[in-house]
N, CA and C atoms as an extended XYZ file, in Angstrom:
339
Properties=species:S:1:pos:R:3:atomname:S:1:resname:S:1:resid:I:1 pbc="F F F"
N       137.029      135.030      -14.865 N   UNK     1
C       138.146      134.945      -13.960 CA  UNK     1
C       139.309      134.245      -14.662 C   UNK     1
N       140.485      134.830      -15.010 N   UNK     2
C       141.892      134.210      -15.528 CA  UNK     2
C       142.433      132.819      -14.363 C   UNK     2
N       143.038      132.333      -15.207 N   UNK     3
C       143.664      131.213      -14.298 CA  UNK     3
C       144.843      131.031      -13.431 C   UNK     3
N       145.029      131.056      -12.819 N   UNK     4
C       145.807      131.019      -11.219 CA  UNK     4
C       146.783      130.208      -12.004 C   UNK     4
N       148.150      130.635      -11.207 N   UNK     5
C       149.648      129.951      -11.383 CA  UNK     5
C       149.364      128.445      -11.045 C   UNK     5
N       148.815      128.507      -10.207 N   UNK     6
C       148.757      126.898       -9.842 CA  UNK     6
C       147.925      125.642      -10.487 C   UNK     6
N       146.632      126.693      -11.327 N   UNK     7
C       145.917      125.869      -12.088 CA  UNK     7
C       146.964      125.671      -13.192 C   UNK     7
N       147.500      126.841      -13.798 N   UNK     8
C       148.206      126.921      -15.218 CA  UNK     8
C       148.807      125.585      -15.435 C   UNK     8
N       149.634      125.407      -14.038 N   UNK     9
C       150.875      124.594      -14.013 CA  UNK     9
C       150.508      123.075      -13.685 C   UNK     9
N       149.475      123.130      -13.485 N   UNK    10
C       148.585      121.615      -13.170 CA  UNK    10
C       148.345      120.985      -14.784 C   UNK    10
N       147.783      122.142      -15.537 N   UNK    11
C       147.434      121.342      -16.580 CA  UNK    11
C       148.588      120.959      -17.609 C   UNK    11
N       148.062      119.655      -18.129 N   UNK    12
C       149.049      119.116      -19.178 CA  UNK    12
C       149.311      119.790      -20.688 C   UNK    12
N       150.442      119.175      -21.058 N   UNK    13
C       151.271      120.056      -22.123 CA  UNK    13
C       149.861      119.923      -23.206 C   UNK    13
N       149.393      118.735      -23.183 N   UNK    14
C       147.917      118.624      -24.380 CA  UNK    14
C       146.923      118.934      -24.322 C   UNK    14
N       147.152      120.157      -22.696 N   UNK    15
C       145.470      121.008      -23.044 CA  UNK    15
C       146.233      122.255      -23.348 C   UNK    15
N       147.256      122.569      -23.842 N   UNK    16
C       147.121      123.775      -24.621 CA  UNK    16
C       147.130      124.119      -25.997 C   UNK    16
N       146.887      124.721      -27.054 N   UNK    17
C       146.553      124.802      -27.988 CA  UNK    17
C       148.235      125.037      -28.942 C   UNK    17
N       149.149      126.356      -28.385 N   UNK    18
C       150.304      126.678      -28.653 CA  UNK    18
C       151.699      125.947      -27.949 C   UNK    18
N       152.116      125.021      -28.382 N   UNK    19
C       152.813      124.883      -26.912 CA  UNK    19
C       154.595      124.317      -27.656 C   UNK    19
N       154.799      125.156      -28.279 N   UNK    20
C       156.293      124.972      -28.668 CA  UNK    20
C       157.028      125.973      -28.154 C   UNK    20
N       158.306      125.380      -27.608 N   UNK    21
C       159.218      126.398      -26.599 CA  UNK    21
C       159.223      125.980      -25.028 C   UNK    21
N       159.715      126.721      -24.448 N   UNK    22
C       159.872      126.556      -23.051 CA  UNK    22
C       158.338      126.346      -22.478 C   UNK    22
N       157.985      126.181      -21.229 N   UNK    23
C       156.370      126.353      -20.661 CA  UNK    23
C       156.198      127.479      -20.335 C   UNK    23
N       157.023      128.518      -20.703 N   UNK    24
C       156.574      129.725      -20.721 CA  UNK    24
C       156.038      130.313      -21.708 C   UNK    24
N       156.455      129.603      -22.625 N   UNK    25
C       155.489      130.560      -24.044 CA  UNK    25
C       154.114      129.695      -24.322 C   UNK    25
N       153.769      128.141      -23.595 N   UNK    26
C       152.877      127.506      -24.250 CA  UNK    26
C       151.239      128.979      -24.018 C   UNK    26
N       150.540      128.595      -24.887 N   UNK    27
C       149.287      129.400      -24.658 CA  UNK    27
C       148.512      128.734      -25.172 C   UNK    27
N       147.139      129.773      -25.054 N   UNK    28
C       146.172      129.043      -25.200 CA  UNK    28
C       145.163      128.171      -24.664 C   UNK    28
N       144.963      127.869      -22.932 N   UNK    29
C       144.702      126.469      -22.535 CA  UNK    29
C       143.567      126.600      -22.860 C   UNK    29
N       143.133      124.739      -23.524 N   UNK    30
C       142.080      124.207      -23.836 CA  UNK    30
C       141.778      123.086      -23.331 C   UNK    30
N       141.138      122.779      -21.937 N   UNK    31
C       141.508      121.920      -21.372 CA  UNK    31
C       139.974      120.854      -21.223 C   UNK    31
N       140.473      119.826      -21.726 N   UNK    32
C       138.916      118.604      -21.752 CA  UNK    32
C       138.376      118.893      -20.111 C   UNK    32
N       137.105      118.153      -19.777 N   UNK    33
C       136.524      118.310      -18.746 CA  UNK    33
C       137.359      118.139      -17.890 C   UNK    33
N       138.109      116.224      -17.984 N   UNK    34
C       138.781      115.556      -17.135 CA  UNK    34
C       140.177      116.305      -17.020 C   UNK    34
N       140.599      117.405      -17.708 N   UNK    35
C       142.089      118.292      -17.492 CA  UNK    35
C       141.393      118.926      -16.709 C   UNK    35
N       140.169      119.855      -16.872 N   UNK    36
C       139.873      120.778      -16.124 CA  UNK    36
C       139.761      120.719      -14.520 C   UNK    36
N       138.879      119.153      -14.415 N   UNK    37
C       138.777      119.118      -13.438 CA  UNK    37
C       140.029      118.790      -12.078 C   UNK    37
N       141.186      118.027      -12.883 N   UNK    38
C       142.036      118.145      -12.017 CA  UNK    38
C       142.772      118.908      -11.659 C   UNK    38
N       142.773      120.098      -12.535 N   UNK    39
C       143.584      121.004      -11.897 CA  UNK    39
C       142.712      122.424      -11.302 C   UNK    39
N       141.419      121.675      -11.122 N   UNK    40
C       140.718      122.402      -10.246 CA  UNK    40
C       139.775      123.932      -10.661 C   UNK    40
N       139.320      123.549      -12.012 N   UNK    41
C       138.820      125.226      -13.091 CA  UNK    41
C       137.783      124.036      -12.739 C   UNK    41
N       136.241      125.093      -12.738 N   UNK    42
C       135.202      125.064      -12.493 CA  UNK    42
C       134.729      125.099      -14.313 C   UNK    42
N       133.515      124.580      -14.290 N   UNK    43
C       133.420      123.888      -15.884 CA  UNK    43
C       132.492      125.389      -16.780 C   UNK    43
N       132.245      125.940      -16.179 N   UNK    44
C       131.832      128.054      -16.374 CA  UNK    44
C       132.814      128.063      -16.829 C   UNK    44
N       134.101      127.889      -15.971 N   UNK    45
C       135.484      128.899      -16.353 CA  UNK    45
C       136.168      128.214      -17.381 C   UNK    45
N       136.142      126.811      -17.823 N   UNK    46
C       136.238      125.919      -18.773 CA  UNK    46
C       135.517      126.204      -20.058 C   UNK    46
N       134.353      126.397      -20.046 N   UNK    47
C       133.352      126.912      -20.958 CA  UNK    47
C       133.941      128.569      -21.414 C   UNK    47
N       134.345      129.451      -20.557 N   UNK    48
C       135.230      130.961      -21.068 CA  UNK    48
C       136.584      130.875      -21.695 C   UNK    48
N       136.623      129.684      -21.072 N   UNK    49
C       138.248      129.580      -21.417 CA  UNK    49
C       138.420      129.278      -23.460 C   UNK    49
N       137.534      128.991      -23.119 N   UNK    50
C       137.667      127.788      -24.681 CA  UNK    50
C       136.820      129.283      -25.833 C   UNK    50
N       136.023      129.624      -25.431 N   UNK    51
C       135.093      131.019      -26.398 CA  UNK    51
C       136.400      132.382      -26.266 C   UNK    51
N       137.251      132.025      -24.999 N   UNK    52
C       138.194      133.421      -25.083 CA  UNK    52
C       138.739      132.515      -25.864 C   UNK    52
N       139.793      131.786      -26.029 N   UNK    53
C       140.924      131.805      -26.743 CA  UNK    53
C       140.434      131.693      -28.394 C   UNK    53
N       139.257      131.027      -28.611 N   UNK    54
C       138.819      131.310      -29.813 CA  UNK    54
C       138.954      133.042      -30.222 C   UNK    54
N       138.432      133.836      -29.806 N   UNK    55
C       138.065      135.507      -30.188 CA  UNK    55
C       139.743      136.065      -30.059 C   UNK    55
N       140.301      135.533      -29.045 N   UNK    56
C       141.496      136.170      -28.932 CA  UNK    56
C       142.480      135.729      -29.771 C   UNK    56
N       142.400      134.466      -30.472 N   UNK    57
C       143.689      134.208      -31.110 CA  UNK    57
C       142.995      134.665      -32.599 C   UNK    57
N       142.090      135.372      -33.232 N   UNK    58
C       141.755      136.102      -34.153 CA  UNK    58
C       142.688      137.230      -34.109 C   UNK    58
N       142.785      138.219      -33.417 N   UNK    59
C       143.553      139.347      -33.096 CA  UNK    59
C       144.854      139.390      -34.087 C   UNK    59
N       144.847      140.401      -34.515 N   UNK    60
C       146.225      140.906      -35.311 CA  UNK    60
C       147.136      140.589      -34.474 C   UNK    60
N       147.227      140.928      -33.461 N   UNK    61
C       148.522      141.043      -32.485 CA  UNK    61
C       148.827      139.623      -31.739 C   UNK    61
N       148.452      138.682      -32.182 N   UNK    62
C       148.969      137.283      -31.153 CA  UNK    62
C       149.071      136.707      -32.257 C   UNK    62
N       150.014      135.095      -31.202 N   UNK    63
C       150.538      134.454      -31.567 CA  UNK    63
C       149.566      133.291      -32.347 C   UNK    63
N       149.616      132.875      -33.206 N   UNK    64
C       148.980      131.725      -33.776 CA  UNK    64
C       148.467      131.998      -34.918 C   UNK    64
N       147.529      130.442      -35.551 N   UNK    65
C       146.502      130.549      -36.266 CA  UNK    65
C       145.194      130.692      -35.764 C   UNK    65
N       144.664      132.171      -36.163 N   UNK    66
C       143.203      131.926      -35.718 CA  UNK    66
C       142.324      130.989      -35.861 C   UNK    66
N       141.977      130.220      -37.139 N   UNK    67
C       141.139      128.940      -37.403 CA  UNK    67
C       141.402      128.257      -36.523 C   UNK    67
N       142.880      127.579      -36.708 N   UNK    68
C       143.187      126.711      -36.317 CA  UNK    68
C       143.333      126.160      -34.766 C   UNK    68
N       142.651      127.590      -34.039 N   UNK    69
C       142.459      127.642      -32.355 CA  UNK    69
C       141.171      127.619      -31.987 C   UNK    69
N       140.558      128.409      -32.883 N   UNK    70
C       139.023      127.996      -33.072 CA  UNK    70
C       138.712      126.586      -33.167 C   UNK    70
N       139.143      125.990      -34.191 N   UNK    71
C       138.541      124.624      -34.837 CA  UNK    71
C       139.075      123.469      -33.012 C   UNK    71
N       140.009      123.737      -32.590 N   UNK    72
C       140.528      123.062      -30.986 CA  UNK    72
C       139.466      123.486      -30.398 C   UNK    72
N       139.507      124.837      -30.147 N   UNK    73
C       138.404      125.199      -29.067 CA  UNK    73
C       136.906      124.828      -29.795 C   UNK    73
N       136.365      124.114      -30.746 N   UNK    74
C       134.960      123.678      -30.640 CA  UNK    74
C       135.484      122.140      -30.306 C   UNK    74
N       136.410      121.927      -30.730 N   UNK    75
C       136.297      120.205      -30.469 CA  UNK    75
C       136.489      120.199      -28.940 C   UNK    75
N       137.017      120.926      -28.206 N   UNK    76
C       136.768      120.598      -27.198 CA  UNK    76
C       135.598      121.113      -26.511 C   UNK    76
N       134.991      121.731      -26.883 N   UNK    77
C       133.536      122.642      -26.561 CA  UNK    77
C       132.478      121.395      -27.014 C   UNK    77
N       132.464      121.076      -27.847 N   UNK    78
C       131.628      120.157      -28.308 CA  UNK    78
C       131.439      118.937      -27.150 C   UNK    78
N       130.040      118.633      -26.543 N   UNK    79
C       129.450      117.225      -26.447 CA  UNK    79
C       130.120      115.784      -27.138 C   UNK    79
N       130.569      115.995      -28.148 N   UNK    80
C       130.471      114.603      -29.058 CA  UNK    80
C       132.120      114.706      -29.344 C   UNK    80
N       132.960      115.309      -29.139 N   UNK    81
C       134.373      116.362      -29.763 CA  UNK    81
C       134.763      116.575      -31.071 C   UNK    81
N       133.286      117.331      -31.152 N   UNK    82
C       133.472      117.786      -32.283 CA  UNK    82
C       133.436      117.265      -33.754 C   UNK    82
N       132.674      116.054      -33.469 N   UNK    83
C       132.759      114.790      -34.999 CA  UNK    83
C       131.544      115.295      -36.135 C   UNK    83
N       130.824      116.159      -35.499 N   UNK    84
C       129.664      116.370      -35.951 CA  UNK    84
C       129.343      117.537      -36.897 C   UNK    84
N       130.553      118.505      -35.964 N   UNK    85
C       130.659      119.809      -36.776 CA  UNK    85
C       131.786      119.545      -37.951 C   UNK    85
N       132.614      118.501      -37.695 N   UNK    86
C       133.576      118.540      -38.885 CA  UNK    86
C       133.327      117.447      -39.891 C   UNK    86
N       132.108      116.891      -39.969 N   UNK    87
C       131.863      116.000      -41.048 CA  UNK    87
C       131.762      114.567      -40.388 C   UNK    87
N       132.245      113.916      -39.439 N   UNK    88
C       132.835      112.698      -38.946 CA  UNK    88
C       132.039      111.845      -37.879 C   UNK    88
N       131.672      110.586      -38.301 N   UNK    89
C       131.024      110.287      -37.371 CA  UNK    89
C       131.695      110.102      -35.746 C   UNK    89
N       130.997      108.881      -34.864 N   UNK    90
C       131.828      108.859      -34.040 CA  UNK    90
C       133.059      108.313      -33.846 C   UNK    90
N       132.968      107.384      -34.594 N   UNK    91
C       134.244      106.223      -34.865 CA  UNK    91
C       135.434      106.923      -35.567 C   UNK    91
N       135.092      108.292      -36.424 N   UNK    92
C       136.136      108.713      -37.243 CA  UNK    92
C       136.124      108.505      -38.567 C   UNK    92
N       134.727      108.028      -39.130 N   UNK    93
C       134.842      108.006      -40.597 CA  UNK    93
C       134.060      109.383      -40.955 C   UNK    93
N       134.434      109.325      -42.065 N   UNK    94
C       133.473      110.839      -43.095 CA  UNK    94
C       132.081      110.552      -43.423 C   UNK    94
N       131.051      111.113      -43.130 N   UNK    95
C       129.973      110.897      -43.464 CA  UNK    95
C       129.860      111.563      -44.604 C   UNK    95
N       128.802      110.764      -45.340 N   UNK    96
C       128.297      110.974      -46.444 CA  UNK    96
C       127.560      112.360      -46.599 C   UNK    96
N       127.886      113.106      -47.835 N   UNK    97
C       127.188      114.793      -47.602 CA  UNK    97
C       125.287      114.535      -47.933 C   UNK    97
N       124.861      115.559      -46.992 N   UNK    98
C       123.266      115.656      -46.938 CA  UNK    98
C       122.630      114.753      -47.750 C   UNK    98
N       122.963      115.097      -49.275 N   UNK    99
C       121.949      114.784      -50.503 CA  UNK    99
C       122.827      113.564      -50.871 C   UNK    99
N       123.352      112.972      -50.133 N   UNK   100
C       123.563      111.656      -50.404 CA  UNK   100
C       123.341      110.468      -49.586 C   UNK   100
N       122.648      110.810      -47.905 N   UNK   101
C       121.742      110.343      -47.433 CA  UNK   101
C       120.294      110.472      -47.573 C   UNK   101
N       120.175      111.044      -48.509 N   UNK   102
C       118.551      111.010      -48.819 CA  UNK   102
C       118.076      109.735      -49.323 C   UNK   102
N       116.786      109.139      -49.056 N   UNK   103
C       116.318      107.928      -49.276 CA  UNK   103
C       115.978      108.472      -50.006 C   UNK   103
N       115.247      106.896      -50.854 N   UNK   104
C       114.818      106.815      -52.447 CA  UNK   104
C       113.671      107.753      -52.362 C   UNK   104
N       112.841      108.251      -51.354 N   UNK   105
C       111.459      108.547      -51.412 CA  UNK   105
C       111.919      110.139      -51.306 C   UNK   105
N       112.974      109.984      -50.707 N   UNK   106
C       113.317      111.720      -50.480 CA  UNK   106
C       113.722      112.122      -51.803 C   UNK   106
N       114.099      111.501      -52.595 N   UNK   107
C       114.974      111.696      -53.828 CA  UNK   107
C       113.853      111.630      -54.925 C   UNK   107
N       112.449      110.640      -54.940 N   UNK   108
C       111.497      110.642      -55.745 CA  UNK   108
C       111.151      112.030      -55.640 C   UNK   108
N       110.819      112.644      -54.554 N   UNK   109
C       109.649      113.619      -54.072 CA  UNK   109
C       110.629      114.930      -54.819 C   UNK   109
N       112.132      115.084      -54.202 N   UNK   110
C       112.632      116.146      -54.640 CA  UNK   110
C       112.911      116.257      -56.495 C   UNK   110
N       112.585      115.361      -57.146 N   UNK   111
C       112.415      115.270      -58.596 CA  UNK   111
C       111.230      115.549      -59.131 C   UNK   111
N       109.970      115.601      -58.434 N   UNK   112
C       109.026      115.560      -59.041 CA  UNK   112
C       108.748      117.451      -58.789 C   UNK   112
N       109.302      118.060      -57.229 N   UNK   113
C       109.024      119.651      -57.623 CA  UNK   113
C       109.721      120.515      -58.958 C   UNK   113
């Protein structure tokens, strides 16, 4: 189900993904739980909202960067927002890559195959 004039206009300028120009061209909405819920989208239609604008801003024919609507729409899709899929813990630092959390025993064992 698309979103109603009245939801559109409820949500804030920072749940949309595109939003330079008048509020007529912003697109994209990506709206956190707490956007969603006040302007009244059911958390299904929150959950479509965020997988459409990912697939759709791929498209030859629209406006944007595809990645770069994708990579919004998991952080806001994401449980954690997204710290997990992009390297980062929760606080915002970079975690260390795989094979450099390996303990000494993980690191003995993988030397000796």
């Amino acid at each position: 189900m698309a979103l109603s004039a009245a939801q559109r206009r409820r949500l804030p300028r920072s749940a949309f993904a595109l939003r330079s120009g008048p509020r007529s061209r912003w697109a994209y909405p990506l709206p956190t739980k707490g956007q969603a819920r006040a302007a009244g989208i059911s958390e299904p239609a929150r959950q479509r909202m965020l997988r459409a604008a990912a697939a759709y801003s791929h498209r030859s024919t629209t406006r944007g960067s595809g990645p770069r609507i994708t990579a919004a729409a998991k952080r806001r899709a994401s449980p954690r927002g997204g710290s997990r899929a992009w390297g980062t813990t929760a606080t915002g630092r970079r975690r260390a890559p795989a094979r450099a959390r390996r303990t000494t025993a993980t690191r003995t064992a993988a030397r000796r195959r």
